[in-house]
N, C-alpha and C positions, 0 to 999 in steps of 0.2 A: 413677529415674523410673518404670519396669515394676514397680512393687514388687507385691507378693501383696497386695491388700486384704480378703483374709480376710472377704468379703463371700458372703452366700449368692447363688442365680442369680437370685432376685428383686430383691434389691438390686442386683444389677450391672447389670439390663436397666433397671433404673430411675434410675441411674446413669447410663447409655449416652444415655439418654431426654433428662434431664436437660441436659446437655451438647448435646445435637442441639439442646435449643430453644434454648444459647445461640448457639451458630452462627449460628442463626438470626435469633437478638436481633439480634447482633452484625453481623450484613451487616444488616440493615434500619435499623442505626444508620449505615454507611457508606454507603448508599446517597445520601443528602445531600448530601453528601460529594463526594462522585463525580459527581454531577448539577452541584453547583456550577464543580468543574474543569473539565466538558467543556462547561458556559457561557462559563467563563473564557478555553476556543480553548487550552487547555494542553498536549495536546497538539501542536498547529501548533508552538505555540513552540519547544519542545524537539525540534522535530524529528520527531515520531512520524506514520505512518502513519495513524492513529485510536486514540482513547482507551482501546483495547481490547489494541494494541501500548504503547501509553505504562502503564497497568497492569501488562503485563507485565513489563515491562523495570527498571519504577523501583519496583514493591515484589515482584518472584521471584515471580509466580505464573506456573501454565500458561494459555498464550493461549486454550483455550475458557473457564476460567473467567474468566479478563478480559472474554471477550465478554459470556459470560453476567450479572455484574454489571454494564456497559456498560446493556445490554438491559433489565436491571431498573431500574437508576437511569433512565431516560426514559420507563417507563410510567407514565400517570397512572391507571389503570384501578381502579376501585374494587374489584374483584374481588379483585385481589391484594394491594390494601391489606388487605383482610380476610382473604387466606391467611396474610398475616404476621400480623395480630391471632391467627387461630387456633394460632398455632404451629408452622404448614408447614414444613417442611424445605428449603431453598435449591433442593434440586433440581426438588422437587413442584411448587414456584412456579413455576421458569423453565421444566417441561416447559408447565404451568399458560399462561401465557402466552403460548408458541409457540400453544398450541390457539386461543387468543384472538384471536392475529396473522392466524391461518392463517382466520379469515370464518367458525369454526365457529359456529351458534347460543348463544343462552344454555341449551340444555335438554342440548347438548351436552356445553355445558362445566361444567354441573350433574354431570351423569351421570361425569362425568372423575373423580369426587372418589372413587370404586367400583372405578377401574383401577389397576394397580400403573403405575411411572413408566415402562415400554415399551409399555403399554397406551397410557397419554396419548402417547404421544410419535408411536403411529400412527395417534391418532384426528388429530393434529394433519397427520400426511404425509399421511392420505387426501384432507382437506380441500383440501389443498394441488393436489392430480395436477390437471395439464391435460392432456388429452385433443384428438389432431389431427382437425378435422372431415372430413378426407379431401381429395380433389381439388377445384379451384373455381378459380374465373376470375379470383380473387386472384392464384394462383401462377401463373397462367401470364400475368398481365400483369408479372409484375416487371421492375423496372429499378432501375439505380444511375447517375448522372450524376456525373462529378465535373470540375470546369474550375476552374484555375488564373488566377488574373489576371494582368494584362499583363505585369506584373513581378514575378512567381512570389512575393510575398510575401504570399497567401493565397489559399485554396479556398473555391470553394462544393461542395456536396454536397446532393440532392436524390433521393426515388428513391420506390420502392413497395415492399411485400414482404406475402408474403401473413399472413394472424391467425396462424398458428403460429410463424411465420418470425421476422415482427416484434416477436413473443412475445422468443422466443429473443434477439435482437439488444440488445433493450431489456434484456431481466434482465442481460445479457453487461456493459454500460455500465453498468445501477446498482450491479451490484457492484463493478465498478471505481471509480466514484463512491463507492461507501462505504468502499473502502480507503483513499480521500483525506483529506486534514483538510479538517475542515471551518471554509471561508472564508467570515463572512458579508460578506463585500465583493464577491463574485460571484454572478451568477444561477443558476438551477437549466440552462438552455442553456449559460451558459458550464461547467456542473462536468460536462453531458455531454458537450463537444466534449472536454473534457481525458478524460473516464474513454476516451472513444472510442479517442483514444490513446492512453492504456496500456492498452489491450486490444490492441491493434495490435502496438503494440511490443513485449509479450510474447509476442505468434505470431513474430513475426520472431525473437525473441531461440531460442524454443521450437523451431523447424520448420527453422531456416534456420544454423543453427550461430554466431546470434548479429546485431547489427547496429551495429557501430558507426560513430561518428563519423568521417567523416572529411575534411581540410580542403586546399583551394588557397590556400596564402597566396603574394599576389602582391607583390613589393617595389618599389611606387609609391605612395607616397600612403597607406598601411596599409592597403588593401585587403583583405578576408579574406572569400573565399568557401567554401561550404558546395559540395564536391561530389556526384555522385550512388553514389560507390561503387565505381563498377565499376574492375575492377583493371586499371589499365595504361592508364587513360584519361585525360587531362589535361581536364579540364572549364572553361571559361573563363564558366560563367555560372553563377547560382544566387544561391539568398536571400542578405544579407549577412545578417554576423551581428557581433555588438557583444563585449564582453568577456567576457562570463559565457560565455557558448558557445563562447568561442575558448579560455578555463581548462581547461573541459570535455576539448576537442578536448585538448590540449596533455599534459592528466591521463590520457588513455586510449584515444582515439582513433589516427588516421593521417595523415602529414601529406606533404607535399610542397612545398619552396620553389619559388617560378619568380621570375627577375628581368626584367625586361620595364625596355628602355626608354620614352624620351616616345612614339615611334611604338606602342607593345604592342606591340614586337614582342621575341619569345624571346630574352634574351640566354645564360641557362642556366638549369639545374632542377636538381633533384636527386630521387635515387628514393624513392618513396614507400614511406615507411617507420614501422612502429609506434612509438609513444614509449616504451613499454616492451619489454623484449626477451620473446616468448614465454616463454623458460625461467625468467624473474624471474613473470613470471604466471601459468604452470604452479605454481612454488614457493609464491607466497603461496597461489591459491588452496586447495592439497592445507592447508599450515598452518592454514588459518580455515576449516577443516572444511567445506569446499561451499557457503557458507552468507553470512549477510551477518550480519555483527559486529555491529551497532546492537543494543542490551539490547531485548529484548522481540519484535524482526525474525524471521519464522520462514522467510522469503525464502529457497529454494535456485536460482533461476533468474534469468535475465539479472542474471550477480553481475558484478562488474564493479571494478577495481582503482582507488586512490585514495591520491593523496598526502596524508600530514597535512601535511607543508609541502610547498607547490605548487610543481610544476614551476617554472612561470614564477616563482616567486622565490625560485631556487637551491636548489629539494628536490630528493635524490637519487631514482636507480630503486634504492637498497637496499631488502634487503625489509624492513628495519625501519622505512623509512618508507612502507609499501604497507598498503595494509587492503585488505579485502572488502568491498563494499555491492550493494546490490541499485540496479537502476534509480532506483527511487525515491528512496534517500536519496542516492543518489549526484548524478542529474539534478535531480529536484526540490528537495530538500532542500538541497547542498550547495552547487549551482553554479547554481542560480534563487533561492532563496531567502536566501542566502548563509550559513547557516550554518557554522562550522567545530568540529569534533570536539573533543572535547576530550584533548589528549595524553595526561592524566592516568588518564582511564578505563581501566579494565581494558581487554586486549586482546579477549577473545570477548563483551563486554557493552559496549561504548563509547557514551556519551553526546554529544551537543550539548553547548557551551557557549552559555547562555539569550542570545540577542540582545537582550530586552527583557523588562522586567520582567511580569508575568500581571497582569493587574486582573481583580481580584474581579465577580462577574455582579450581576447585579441581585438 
């Protein structure tokens, strides 16, 4: 494959040359490509985070350049239709385009074409810096309001925050909204109240040694209440919660029985206890490298352990039926969305099996 091509150094740089612009050809032919699947919601289906994890996983590339042809398949920008007519290099482009992202001028992004690729890439960061105005009657009017309704099965949230603050808050949730698939059956409010919580629940997983589920199940009537946590405390109120949440709990959470007659009153309990044993969770975790096993997932936080056949219908705690996932595919992915893994997949690269067929975009 290395063989000596017995080429002079002009020949080889022109060789080198050559090649680069097919790279090039060649992603600006896949770009189409790529625009159309992530019309198609193809990622969502398979499970993926964003089209950028679903790249990586399902054809072995590294997740920034998943991002990076992600990024280029959705611009329409004439500019860079014309950097690929010239022959631009994949990189030059997608630095090209961050500068374009980032509100620079056209005289600027003229002038970009004179920089080598770390040159554009800090004309594009400067463009970017925000700058805090200082002290002001913003920050010191803030507040955050949050109230429960009567039946604790939702919040309102309301509040102020001063231009830098709310700066911050707001990037914090669209990034997290961008790690999502994207649903068009949902509003842009609804996709911020969800990124909200997963920003949330990654402080908690992050700061707090973790947060999981944990449940009251009461034996009357099927009762199954959502506790608040706290260790050693029997809680006798809280959201109800329906199947998918109770799989959850079941899969990796904590749980505690209470039998209650027709009065509610205590006939017995038992101690609240993990459903898997720490040292079975210790062992997979160290096995699946820290990390969460979905192909393309580069997730090492809030990982969280996972039956492929589910507790509730006779899967063991062996660790051969234990995977790693991350919050997301674990909660959202598996146990809201219902997907189920497919056994078959490699064990550090696991796929979804498709729920439903992809239809073609317009």
């Amino acid at each position: 494959m290395f063989e000596d091509c017995g080429l002079a150094i002009d020949a080889l740089e022109q060789r080198v040359a050559e090649c680069v612009a097919l790279v090039s050809g060649a992603t600006a032919l896949m770009l189409p490509a790529i625009r159309a699947l992530d019309t198609a919601q193809v990622a969502g289906v398979d499970g993926a985070r964003g089209m950028d994890e679903w790249l990586a996983g399902r054809f072995d590339v590294e997740i920034g350049t998943a991002r990076t042809l992600v990024a280029l398949a959705r611009t329409d920008d004439d500019r860079i239709g014309r950097l690929w007519d010239s022959g631009a290099s994949v990189d030059r482009t997608a630095a090209t385009l961050r500068l374009i992202q980032s509100g620079a001028d056209a005289a600027t992004v003229a002038d970009a074409a004179g920089y080598d690729l770390a040159g554009v890439r800090q004309l594009a960061a400067r463009h970017r810096r925000i700058t805090a105005d200082g002290e002001s009657a913003g920050f010191l009017e803030r507040f955050l309001h949050m109230q429960p309704s009567l039946d604790d099965t939702s919040w309102r949230l309301w509040g102020q925050l001063s231009g830098v603050d709310g700066r911050t808050v707001e990037k914090a949730i669209q990034t997290s909204v961008d790690s999502l698939p994207n649903n068009p059956d949902t509003t842009a409010a609804q996709d911020r109240a969800d990124g909200l919580v997963a920003v949330a629940s990654e402080w908690l997983s992050g700061e707090m040694g973790g947060h999981d589920l944990a449940a009251e199940i009461f034996i009357d009537g099927d009762l199954a209440c959502v506790s608040d946590g706290e260790r050693g405390v029997a809680v006798m109120a809280g959201p109800r919660v329906g199947p998918a949440t109770l799989a959850e709990i079941l899969c990796s959470g904590t749980i505690r029985v209470t039998v209650v007659d027709d009065a509610t009153r205590v006939v017995s309990t038992t101690p609240t206890s993990r459903t898997i044993p720490p040292a079975i969770r210790a062992h997979v975790l160290e096995r699946d490298g820290h990390q969460c096993v979905i192909g393309g997932c580069q997730s090492r936080t809030r990982l969280q352990p996972h039956h492929l056949l589910g507790y509730a219908e006779g899967g063991s705690h062996a660790p051969d039926n234990l995977v790693t996932l991350c919050w997301y595919h674990h909660h959202v992915v598996v146990h809201q969305q219902g997907l189920r893994i497919d056994p078959d997949s490699p064990p550090r690269r696991r796929t979804f099996l498709r729920a439903a067929p992809v239809r073609a975009g317009p």
